[in-house]
C-alpha positions as CSV (number, residue, x, y, z in Angstrom):
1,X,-34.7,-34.6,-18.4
2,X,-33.7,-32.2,-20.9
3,X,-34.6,-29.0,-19.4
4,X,-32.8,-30.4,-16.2
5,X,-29.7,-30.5,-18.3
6,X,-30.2,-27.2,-20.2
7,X,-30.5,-25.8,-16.8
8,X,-27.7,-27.1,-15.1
9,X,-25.2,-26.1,-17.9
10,X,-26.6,-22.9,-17.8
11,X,-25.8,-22.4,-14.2
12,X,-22.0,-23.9,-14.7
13,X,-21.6,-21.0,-17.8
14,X,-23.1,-18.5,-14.8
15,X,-20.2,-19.6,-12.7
16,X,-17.8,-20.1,-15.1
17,X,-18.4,-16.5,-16.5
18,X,-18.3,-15.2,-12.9
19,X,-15.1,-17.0,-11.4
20,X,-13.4,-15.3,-14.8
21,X,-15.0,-11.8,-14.2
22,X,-14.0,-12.0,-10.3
23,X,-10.6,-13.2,-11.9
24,X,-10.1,-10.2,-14.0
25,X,-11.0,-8.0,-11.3
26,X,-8.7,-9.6,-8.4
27,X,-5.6,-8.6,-10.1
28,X,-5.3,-10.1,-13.2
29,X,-5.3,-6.7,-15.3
30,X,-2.3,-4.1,-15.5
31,X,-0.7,-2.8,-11.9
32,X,-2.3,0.2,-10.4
33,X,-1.1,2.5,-7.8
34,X,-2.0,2.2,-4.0
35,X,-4.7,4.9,-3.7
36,X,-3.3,7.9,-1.3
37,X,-4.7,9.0,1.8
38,X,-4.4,13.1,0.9
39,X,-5.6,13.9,4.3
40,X,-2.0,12.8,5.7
41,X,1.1,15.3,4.9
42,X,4.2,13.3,2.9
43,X,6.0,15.2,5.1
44,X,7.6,13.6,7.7
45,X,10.7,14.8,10.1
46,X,12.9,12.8,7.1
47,X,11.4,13.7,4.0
48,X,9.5,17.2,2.7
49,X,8.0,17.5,-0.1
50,X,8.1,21.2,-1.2
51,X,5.7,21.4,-4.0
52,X,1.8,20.5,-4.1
53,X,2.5,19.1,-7.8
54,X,5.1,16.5,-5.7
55,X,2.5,15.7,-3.2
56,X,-0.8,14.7,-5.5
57,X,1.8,12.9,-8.1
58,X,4.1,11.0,-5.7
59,X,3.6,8.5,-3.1
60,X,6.6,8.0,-0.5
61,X,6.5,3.9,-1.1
62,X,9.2,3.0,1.5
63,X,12.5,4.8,3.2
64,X,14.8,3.4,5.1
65,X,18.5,3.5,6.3
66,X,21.9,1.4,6.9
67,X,25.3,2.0,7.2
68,X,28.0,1.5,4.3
69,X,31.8,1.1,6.0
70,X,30.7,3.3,9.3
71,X,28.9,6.1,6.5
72,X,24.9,6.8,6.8
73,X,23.3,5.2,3.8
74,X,19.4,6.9,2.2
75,X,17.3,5.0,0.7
76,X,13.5,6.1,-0.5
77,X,11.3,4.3,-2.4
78,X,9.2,7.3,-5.0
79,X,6.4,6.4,-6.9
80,X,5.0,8.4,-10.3
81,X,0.9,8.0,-9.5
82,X,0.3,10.6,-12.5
83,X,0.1,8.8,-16.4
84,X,3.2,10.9,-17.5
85,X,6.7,11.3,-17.0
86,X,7.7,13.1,-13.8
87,X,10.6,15.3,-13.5
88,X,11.9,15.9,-10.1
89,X,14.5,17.1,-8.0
90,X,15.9,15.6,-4.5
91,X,18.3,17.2,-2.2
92,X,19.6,15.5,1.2
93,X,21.2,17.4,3.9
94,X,22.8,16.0,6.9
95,X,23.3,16.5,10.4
96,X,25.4,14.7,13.3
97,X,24.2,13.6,16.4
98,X,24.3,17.1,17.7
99,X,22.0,18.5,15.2
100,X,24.7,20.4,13.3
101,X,24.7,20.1,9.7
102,X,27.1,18.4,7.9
103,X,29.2,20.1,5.2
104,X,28.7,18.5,1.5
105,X,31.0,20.1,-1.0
106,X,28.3,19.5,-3.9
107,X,25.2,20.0,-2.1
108,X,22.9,20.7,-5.4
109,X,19.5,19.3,-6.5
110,X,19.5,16.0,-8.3
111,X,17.4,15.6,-10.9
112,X,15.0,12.4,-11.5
113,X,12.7,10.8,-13.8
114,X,10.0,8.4,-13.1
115,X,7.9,7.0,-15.7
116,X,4.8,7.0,-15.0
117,X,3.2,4.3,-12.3
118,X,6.9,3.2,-11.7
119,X,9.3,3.6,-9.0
120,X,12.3,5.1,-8.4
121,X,14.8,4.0,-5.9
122,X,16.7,7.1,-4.5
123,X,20.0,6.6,-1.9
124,X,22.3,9.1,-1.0
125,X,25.3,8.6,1.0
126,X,26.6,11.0,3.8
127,X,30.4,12.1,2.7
128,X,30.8,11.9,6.7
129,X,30.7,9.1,9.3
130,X,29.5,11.4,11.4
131,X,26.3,11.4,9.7
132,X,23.4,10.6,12.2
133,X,20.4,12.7,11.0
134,X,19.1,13.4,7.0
135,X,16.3,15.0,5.4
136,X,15.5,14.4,2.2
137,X,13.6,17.8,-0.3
138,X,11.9,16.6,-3.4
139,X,10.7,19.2,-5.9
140,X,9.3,19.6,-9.4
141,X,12.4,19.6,-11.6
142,X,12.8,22.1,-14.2
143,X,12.7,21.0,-17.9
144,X,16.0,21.7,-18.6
145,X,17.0,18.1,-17.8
C-alpha cells in the first residue's frame, strides 16, 4: 500500500511540475515580439521603408485611416523588434484624388524613438481636405536628436 501511494504522489508532482512548466511557457514570461516573415517587403503602396536597418528592426504592427472634421487622418502602428533604442524618421506626403500631391508648408522628417520591443503610435494629419492618398517614409534617424 505504500508504494501505491509513493507512486501516485509522484505522478501528481510529474503533473504538477508539468502544468507549471507548460504555464511558464504559454505566456506567462516577459512579451516578445511577433516573429517577422522577411521574405515579405514592408513596403506596401502606403508605407516604404527606405533603409534595410528599418526593415530587420521594425515591424509595421497596424495602419489605418479616418477622417478628422472632413481632413485625412494617419495612423501606423511601429514596433522596435531590436533590444535597443531606435531612432527613426517618418515623412508623409499626400496626394488628392487625382494623384497630385498636396502642398505641406513643413514637409520635413520627424524624428522618433521607440524603446526597444515597444510601439509607437505615429498619425499625421493632411493640412488639406482634399487629402485622398498618403505614403508614409520611415528612415534611420540621425543621432543628432
Amino acid at each position: 500500500m505504500m508504494r501505491a501511494d509513493a507512486r501516485r504522489m509522484i505522478a501528481i508532482a510529474s503533473c504538477v511540475l508539468l502544468l507549471t512548466a507548460a504555464a511558464i511557457v504559454a505566456g506567462c514570461g516577459p512579451s516578445r515580439p511577433k516573429p517577422q516573415n522577411y521574405n515579405e517587403a514592408l513596403d506596401t503602396d502606403t508605407v516604404t521603408m527606405l533603409d534595410s536597418k528599418v526593415t530587420t528592426q521594425v515591424s509595421r504592427q497596424k495602419e489605418w485611416t479616418e477622417r478628422v472634421n472632413g481632413f485625412l487622418k494617419v495612423h501606423l502602428i511601429l514596433r522596435n523588434l531590436s533590444g535597443s533604442n531606435l531612432k527613426l524618421e517618418a515623412k508623409t506626403q499626400f496626394r488628392d484624388q487625382d494623384g497630385a500631391g498636396i502642398e505641406v508648408a513643413n514637409l520635413t522628417w520627424e524624428p522618433i524613438t521607440i524603446n526597444p520591443h515597444e510601439d509607437y503610435h505615429y498619425t499625421k494629419l493632411c493640412p488639406n481636405q482634399n487629402g485622398e492618398l498618403y505614403h508614409v517614409y520611415v528612415r534611420i534617424g540621425s543621432e543628432e536628436h
